[in-house]
C-alpha positions in Angstrom: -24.7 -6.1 15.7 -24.8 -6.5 19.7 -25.0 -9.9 20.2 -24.3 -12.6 23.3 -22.1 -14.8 21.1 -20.2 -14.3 17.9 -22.7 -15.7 14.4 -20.9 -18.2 12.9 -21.3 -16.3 9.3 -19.1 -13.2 10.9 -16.6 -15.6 11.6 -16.2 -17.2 8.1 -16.9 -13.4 6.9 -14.0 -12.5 8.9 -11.4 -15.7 7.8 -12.2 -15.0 4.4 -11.9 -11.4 3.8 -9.8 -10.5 6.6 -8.0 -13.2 8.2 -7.1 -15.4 5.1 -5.8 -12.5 2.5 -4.1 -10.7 5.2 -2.4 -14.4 6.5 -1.4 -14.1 2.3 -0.1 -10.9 2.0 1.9 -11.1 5.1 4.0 -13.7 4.4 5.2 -11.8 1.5 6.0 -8.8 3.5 7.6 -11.2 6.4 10.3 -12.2 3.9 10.5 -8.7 2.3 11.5 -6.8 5.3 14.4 -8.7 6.6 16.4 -8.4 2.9 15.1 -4.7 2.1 19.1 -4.2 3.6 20.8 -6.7 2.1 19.5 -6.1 -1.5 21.0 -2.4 -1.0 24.5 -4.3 -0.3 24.2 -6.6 -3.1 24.3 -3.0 -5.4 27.7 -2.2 -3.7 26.9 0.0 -1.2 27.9 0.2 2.6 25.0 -0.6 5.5 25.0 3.6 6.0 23.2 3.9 2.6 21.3 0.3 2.8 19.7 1.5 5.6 17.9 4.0 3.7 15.6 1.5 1.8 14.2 0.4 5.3 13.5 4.4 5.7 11.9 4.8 2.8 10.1 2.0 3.3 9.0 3.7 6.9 8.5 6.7 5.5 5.7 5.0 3.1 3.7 3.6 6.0 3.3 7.1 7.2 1.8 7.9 4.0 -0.1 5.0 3.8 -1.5 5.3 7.1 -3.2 8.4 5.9 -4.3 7.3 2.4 -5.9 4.0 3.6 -7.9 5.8 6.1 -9.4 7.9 3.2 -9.5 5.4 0.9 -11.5 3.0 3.5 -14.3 6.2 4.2 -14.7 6.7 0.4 -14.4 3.2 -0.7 -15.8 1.3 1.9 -12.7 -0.9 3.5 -13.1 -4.0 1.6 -12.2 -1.9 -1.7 -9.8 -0.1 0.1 -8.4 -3.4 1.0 -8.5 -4.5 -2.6 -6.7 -1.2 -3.9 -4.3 -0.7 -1.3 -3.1 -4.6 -1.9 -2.1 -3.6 -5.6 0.1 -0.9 -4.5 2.0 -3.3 -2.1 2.0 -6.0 -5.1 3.5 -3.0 -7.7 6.0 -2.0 -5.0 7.5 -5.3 -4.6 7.5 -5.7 -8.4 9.8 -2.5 -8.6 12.0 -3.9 -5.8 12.5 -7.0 -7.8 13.0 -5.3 -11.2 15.2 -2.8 -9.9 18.7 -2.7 -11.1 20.2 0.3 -9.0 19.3 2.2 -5.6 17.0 4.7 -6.7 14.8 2.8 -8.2 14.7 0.1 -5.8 13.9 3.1 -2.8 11.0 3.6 -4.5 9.6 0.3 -4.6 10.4 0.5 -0.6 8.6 3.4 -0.1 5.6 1.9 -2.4 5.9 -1.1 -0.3 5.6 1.2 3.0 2.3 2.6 1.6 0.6 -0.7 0.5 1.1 -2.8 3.9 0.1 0.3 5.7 -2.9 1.1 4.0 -3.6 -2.5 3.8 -3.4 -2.7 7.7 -6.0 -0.2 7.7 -8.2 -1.5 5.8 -8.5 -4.5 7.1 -9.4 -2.9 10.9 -12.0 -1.5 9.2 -12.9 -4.9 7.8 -13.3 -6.1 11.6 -14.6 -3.1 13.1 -17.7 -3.1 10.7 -18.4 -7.0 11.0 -17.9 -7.3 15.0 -19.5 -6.0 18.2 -18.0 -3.8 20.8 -18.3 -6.6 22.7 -16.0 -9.2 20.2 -13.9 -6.2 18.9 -10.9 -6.9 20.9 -11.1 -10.8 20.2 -11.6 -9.9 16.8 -8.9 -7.1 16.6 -6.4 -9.6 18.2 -7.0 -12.6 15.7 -5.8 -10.1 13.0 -2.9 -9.2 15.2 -1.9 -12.9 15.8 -2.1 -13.8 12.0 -0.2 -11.0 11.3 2.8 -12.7 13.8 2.7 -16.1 12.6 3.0 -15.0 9.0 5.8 -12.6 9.9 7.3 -16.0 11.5 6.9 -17.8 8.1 7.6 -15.2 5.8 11.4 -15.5 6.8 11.8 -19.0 6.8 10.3 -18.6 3.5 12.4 -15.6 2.2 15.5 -17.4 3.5 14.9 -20.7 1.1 13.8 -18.7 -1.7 17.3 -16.9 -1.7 19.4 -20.2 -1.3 17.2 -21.8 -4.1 17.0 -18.9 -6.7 18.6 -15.5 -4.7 17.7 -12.5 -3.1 15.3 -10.7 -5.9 13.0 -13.8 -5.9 11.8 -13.3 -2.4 10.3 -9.7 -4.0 8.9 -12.3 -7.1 7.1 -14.1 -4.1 5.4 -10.8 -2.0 4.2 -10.0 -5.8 2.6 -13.5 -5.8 1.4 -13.2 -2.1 -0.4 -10.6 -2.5 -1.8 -11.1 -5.8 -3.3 -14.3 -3.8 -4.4 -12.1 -1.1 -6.6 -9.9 -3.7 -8.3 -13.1 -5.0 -8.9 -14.3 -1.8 -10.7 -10.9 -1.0 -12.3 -10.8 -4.3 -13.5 -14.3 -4.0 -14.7 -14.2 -0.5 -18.5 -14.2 0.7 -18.3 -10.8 2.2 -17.1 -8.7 -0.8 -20.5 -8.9 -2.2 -22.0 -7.8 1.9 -23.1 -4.7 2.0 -23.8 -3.2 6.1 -26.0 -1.0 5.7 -23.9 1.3 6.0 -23.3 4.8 7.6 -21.3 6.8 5.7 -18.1 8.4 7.1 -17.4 12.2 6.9 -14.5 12.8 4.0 -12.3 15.2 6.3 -8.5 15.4 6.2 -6.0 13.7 8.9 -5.5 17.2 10.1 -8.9 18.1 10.4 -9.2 14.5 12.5 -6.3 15.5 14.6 -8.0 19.0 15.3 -11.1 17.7 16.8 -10.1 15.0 18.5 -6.6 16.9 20.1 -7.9 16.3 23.6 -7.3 12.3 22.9 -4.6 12.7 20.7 -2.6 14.7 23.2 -3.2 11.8 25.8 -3.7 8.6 25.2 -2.2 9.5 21.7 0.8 10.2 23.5 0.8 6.8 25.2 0.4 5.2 21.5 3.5 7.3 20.3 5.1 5.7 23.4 4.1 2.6 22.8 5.3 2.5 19.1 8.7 3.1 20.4 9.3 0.7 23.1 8.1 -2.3 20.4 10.1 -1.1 18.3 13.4 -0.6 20.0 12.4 -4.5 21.2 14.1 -5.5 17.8 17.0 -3.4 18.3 18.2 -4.0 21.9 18.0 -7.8 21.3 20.5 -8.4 18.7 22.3 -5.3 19.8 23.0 -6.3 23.5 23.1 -10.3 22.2 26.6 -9.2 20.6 27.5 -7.1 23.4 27.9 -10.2 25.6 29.5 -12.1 23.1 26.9 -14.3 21.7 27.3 -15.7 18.2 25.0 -14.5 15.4 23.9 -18.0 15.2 22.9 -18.0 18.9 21.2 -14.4 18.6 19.3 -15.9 16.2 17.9 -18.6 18.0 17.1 -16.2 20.9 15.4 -14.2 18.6 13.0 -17.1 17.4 12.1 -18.1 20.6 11.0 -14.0 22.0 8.7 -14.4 18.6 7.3 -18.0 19.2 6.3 -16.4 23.1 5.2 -13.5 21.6 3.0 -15.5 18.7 0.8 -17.7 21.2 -0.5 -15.3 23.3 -2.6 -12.9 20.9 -6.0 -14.8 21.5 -6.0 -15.3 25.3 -5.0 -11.0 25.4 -7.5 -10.6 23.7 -10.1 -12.4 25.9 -9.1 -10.6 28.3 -9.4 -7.5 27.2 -13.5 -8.1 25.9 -13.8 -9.5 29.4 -12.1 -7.3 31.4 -11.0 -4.2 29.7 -8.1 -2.5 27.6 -6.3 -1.8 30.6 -5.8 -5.3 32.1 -3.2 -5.8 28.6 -2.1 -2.4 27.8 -0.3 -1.9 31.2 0.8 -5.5 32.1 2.4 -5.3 28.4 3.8 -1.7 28.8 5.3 -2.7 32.2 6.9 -6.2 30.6 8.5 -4.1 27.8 10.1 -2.1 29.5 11.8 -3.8 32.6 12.7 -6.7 29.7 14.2 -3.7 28.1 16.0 -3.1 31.6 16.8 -7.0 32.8 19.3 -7.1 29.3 21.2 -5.1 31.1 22.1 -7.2 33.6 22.2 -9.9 31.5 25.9 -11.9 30.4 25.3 -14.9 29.0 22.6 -16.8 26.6 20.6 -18.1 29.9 20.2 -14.2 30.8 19.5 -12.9 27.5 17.3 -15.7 26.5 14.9 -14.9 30.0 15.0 -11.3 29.3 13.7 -11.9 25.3 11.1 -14.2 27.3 9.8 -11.5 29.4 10.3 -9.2 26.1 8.3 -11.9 24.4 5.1 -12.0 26.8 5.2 -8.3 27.0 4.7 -7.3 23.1 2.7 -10.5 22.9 0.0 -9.5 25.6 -0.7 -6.0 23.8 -1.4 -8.2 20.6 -4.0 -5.9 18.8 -4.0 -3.5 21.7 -3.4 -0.2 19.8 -6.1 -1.0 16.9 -8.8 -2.0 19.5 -8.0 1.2 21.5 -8.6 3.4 18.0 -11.8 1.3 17.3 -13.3 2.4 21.0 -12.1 6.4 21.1 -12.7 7.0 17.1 -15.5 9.0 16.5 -18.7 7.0 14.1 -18.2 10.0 11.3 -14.4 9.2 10.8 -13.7 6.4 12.3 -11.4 4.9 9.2 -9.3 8.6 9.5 -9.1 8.5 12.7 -7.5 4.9 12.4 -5.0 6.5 9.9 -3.8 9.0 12.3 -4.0 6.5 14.9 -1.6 4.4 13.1 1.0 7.2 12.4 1.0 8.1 16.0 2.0 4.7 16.6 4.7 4.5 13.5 6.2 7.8 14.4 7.1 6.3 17.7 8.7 3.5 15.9 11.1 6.4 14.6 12.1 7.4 18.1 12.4 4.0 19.5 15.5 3.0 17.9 16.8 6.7 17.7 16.7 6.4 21.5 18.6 3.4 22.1 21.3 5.2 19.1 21.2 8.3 21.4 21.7 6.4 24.6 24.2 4.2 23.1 26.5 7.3 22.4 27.3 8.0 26.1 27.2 4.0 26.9 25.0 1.2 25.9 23.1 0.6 28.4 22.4 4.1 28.7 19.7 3.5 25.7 18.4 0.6 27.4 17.3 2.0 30.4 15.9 5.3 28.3 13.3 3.1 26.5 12.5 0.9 29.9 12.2 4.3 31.1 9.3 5.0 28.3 8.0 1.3 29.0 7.2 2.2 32.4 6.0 5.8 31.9 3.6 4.3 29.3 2.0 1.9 31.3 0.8 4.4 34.0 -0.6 6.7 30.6 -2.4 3.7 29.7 -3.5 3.2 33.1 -4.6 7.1 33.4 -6.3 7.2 29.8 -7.7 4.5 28.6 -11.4 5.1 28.6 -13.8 2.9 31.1 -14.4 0.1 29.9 -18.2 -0.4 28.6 -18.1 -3.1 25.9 -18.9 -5.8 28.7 -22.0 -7.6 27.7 -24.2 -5.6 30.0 -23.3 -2.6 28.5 -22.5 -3.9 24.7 -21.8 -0.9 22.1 -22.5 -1.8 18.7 -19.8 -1.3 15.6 -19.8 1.3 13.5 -21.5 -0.2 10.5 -19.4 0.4 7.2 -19.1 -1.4 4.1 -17.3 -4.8 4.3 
């Protein structure tokens, strides 16, 4: 589907079974995540225990990562899409029915598994509609609607609980993404069939196996990656009470690293069809990490508030980075696999992330910090030594995978 501009039809394609369900569904899980916590200390127990539902809840994205890349080679993506958005709606049901821990874990972990299968899904979605050429554009979008309705999703979550209480924000994901499924089910392209050419059925670890020669590197990068963004949302709040800033204040910092990070998806992504992968991936690695590094010398709101700028532009900037990187390197046969794997490269680094900062922390805070700027810094010359050259400019334009939308 080479083309020298994008057909209008992809685009509405694409805003109504990609953009517009997934815009649906993750508003839901924006106001999810932040209580998953608090729910666990509304049942009496201390934050030691409640930070186990946020585990399971990890722990099902790993296993959703794998299952919607299956699911998206033997169903076609747009059905995987349409199955894996049941399983997040049934896991929030369980969270909001649940009476006592174990039963609300569960519906964590079931959560964990829908939104990650979802998320894989919906790449293949874009990856079978769009050029090589429009991919990280495309890829991008999805990343930036993604951010905006995990901006709303909270503000949403947090009048919900002072109108009815904290198990009505799990009543709302349910209705989310029951909206997101007739979105997708009522959308032009559910009926669109790509001519497709069908994927391989092989096992993660068969995926792994013959593709260890990119796992090993710029997998490695990815891993790194995952963990630098994710300790972004630990070092914040954690160094904000360090200096003595109120949780009000932190708050408000907080915001304003998300509103940086929300406008910049679709100007990265530009970049990155015009350019290449590796004019976002290291500019972003790089910001990550010395943000990570300038909290440290940070005292006050002015300083904190510049570094979560600078923390801001850098995760912004490698908006839809890591999914356009595992729509270029996957192989044609198992491309939606691959994407699985992909993804639980990047959430397994999401694991050590905050683990490092804990680590770090033990010795002396900003021990931590300067241990994930570290990463930062070493993962922007791996992306810099292993990102493939770039071939998707429109002199050399490499058409999608076709699969079923």
């Amino acid at each position: 589907m080479a083309r020298s501009e994008p057909r209008r039809e992809v685009v509405r394609d694409l805003a109504t079974s990609t953009y517009i369900p997934t815009f649906l569904a993750e508003i839901g899980i924006g106001a999810v995540l932040p209580v998953l916590a608090l729910s666990v200390l509304s049942f009496d127990y201390d934050s030691v225990v409640a930070s186990l539902a946020v585990a399971a809840y990890s722990i099902g994205r790993i296993v959703g990562s794998a299952l919607g890349g299956r699911l998206s080679a033997g169903l076609g993506p747009a059905r995987a899409a349409m199955v894996m958005l049941a399983v997040l709606a049934a896991g929030a049901a369980i969270c909001a029915a649940s009476p006592m821990i174990m039963p609300f874990a569960v519906g964590a972990l079931t959560v964990g598994v829908g939104h990650a299968g979802y998320h894989i899904a919906r790449q293949g979605q874009v990856n079978a509609a769009v050029s090589a050429q429009y991919r990280a554009r495309a890829l991008t979008t999805l990343a930036g609607v993604w951010r905006i309705a995990n901006f709303v999703g909270p503000l949403m979550g947090a009048a919900i609980i002072g109108i009815w209480g904290i198990h009505y924000v799990y009543v709302a994901a349910v209705i989310a993404a029951v909206a997101a499924m007739v979105a997708l089910r009522l959308s032009p392209a559910w009926h669109l069939r790509l001519g497709a050419e069908p994927e391989q059925k092989v096992s993660p670890f068969t995926v792994v196996k013959d593709n260890a020669k990119v796992f090993r590197t710029l997998g490695i990068a990815v891993v790194f990656t995952g963990a630098v963004r994710a300790a972004r949302l630990v070092v914040l709040p954690l160094w904000a009470t360090h200096v003595g800033l109120s949780p009000q204040v932190a708050t408000l910092i907080f915001g304003i690293n998300a509103a940086v990070d929300m406008v910049l998806f679709y100007p990265a992504g530009v970049v990155m069809d015009r350019f290449g992968r590796v004019w976002t991936a290291v500019p972003s690695s790089l910001m990550l990490g010395l943000g990570t590094i300038a909290l440290t010398w940070t005292s006050g709101a002015l300083g904190v508030t510049l570094a979560a700028i600078v923390l801001g532009i850098g995760n912004g900037w490698g908006s839809g980075l890591i999914m356009t990187l595992a729509a270029d390197v996957a192989p044609r046969a198992t491309r939606s696999v691959f994407t699985g794997v992909w993804s639980i490269a990047q959430d397994a680094g999401g694991f050590v992330g905050p683990m490092a900062v804990s680590v770090g922390a033990a010795i002396a805070l900003p021990v931590g910090f300067w241990l994930v700027g570290g990463v930062g810094i070493a993962t922007a010359y791996g992306m810099y030594r292993w990102i493939p050259p770039w071939r998707g400019n429109p002199s050399h334009p490499q058409p999608a995978t076709p699969l079923d939308l």
